[in-house]
N, C-alpha and C positions, 0 to 999 in steps of 0.2 A: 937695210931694213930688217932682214934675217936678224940681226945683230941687238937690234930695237927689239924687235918682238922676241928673241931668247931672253933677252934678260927684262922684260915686264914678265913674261912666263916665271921665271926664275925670280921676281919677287914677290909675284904673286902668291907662290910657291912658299916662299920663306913668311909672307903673310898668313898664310891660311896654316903654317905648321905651330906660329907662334901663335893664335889664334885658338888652335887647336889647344895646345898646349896649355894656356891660359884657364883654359873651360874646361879640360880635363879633370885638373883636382875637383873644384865644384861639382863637378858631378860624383864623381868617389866619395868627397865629404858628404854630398846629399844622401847615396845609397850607406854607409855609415851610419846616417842622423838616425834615417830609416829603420835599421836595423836595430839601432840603441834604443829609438821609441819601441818599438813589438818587444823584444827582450823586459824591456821595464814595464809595458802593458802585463805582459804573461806572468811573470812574477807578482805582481801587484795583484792578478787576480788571483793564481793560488794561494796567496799571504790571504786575501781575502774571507777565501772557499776553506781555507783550514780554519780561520776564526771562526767563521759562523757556526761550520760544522763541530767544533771545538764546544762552543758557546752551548749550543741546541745539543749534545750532547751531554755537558753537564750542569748545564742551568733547567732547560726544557727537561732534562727525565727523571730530575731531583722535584719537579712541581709536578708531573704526571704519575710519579710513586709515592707519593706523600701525601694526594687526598686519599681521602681516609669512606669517600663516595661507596655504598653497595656495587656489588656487582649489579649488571641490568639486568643478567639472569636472573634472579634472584627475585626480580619485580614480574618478569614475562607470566602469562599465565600456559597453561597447558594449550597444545596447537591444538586440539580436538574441536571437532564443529561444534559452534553451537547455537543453540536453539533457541526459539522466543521462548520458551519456559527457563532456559538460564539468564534471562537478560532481566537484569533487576530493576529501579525506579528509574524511569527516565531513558529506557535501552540502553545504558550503562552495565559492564560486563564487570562483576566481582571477581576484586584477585583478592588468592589467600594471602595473607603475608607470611613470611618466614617465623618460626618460633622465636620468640624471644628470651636471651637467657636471663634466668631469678639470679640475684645477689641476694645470699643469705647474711641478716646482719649478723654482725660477729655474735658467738655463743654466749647468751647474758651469763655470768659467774656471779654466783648469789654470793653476800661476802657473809663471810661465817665472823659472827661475832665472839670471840673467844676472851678472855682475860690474859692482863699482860704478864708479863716473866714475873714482874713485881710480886702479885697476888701470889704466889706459888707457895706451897710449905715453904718450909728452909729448908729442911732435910733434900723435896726434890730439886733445889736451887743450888744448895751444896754439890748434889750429885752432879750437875750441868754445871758447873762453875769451870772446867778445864776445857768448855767451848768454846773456839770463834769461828767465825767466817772468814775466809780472807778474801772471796770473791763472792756476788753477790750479781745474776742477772735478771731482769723482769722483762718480761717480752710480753704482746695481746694472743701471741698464740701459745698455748698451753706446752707441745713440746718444745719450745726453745728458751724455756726459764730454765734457771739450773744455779745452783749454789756451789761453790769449791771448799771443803774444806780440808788445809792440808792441799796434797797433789791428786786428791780425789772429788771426784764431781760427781754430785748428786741430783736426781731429779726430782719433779716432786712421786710423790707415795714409795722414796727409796727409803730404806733401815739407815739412820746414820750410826747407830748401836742395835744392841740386841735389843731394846725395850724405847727406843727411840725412834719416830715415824716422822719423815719430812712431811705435812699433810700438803701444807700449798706455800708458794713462793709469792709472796704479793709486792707492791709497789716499795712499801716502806720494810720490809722485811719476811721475816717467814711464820708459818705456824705449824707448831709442833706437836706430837703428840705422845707424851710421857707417864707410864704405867694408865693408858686409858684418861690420860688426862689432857683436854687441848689447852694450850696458852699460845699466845704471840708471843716475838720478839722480834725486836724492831732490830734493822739493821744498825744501825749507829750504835746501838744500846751494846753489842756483842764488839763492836771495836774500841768502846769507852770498859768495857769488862778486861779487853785482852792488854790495853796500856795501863790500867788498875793494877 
């Protein structure tokens, strides 16, 4: 009987290690499985937490620096108490507004009517015949017109000779002033002169 009962212990035995052994891996793969999901949770969320933050950092503070809204200072009125004699129609409390800035319109330039090169003696045409312009700029604001002639630049009320006065630089050319006398000339006119 000893003999009986060792050896059902002793399969027993070999039952329950095979048993064991079986369910072993399963459980290892399970704590594995485990581990692979948290690992790929935790990643997925910081992938997550960096977009956002990414996003809201330069989506979100490119539309919060870009309105162009007053400051709210600038609407508040002074904290000082005040008074039923400050409270205007209705108990409505008067704010100043801020000054507003004037835009001056541009400086009207009265256009000086002069006669063209044409009208001129001959003699002072003669005298102005070894001029051209090689550059020629017109701008709305007064210092930044400028003529070239030669490798020298001129502005307007410069001497381009002793008895020669740049007077003003206009759209279509310049106007001149020689022995006291003003004429135009038209820019085109002094490049159809210098290929003559």
């Amino acid at each position: 009987m000893s003999y009986i009962l060792d050896a059902l212990k002793k399969s027993d035995r070999e039952r329950n290690e095979s048993a064991s052994a079986n369910f072993s891996p399963k459980i290892g793969e399970d704590k594995d499985s485990r581990a692979n999901f948290k690992t790929l949770f935790i990643w997925t969320t910081i992938i997550l937490a960096v977009n956002f933050a990414s996003a809201y950092f330069l989506i979100g503070h490119k539309f919060s620096s870009s309105t162009n809204s007053p400051a709210p200072s600038s609407y508040t009125s002074q904290t000082t108490p005040t008074s039923k004699k400050d409270l205007g129609i209705n108990g409505s409390i008067i704010i100043e507004q801020p000054d507003l800035k004037e835009f001056r319109p541009r400086e009207y330039q009265e256009e000086l009517i002069v006669p063209p090169f044409a009208s001129l003696p001959e003699n002072l045409r003669n005298e102005l015949l070894p001029f051209h312009i090689d550059s020629h700029i017109y701008a709305d604001e007064k210092n930044l017109r400028l003529i070239k002639i030669g490798r020298v630049t001129y502005f307007e009320g410069d001497y381009l000779r002793p008895n020669l006065k740049l007077e003003r630089i206009t759209s279509e050319g310049v106007i001149l002033n020689i022995s006291n006398r003003m004429f135009s000339l038209n820019i085109k006119d002094t490049w159809n002169l210098k290929s003559s």
